[in-house]
C-alpha positions as CSV (number, residue, x, y, z in Angstrom):
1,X,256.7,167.3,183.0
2,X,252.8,166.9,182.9
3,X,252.8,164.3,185.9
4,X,254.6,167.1,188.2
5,X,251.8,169.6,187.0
6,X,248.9,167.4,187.7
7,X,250.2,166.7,190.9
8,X,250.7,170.3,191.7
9,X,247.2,170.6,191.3
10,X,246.3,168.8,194.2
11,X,249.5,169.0,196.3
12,X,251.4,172.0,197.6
13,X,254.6,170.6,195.8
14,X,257.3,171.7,198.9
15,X,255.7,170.8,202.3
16,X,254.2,167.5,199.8
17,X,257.9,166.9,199.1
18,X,259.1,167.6,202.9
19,X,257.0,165.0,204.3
20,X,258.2,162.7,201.2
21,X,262.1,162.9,202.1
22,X,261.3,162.6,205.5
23,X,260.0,158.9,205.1
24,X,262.5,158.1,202.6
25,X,265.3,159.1,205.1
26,X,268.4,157.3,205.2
27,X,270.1,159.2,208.0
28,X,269.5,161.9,210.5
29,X,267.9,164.8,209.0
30,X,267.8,168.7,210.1
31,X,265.5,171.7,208.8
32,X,268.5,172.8,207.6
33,X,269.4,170.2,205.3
34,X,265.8,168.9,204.2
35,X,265.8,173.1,202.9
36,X,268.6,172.4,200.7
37,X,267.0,169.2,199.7
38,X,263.5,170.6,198.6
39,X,264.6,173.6,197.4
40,X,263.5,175.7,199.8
41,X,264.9,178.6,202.3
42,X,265.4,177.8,205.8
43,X,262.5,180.0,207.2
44,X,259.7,178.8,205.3
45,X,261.0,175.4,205.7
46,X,261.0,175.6,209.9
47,X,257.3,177.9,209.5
48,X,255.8,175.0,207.5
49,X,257.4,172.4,210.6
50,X,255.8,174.1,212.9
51,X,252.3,173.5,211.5
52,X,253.0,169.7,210.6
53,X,254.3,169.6,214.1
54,X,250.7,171.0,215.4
55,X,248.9,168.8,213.3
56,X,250.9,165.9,214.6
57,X,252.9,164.8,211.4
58,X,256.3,165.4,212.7
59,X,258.4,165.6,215.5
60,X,261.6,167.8,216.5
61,X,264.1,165.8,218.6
62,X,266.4,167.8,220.2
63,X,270.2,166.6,220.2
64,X,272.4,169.3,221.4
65,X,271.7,172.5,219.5
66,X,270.3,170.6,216.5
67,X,266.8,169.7,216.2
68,X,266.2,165.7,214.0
69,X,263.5,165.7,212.1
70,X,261.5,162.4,212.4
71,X,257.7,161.5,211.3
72,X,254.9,160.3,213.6
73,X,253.3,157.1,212.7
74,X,250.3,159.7,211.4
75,X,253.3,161.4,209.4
76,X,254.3,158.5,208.0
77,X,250.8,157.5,206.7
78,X,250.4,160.8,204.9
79,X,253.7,160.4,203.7
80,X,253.6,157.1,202.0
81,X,249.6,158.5,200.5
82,X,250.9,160.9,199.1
83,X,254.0,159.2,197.7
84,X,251.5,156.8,196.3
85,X,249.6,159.1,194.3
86,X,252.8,160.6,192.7
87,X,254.2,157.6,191.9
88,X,250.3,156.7,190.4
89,X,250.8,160.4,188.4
């Protein structure tokens, strides 16, 4: 598919993709499940977390021994950018 290629270019396609499902969410979402999702092992899923959660895109919301994912009003606006310009792709 060219469009996926072209966006490749300029997006690193799995934390791109992370930040993507997270605004599209429908329910409560864990690292766990948003691996399976995108494709992508648990590890490098939580180490790529971390930094959004540094750069202020993402919080972890501790419920028990589980840890939601949800999107900061910063992470949202990345979020819906970069769904834009796939969608334009």
């Amino acid at each position: 598919m060219k469009n996926k290629k072209v966006f490749n270019i300029f997006f690193r396609e799995k934390p791109a993709m992370m930040l993507v499902t997270l605004l599209n969410k429908t329910n409560e979402i864990y690292a766990s499940s948003l691996a399976k999702i995108v494709d992508c092992t648990y590890s490098h899923v939580v180490k790529i977390l971390q930094e959004m959660n540094k750069a202020g895109l993402v919080n972890f919301e501790k419920q028990g021994r589980l840890k939601v994912l949800t999107l900061t009003k910063k992470g949202e606006d990345v979020a819906k950018n970069i769904d834009n310009i796939r969608n334009l792709l």
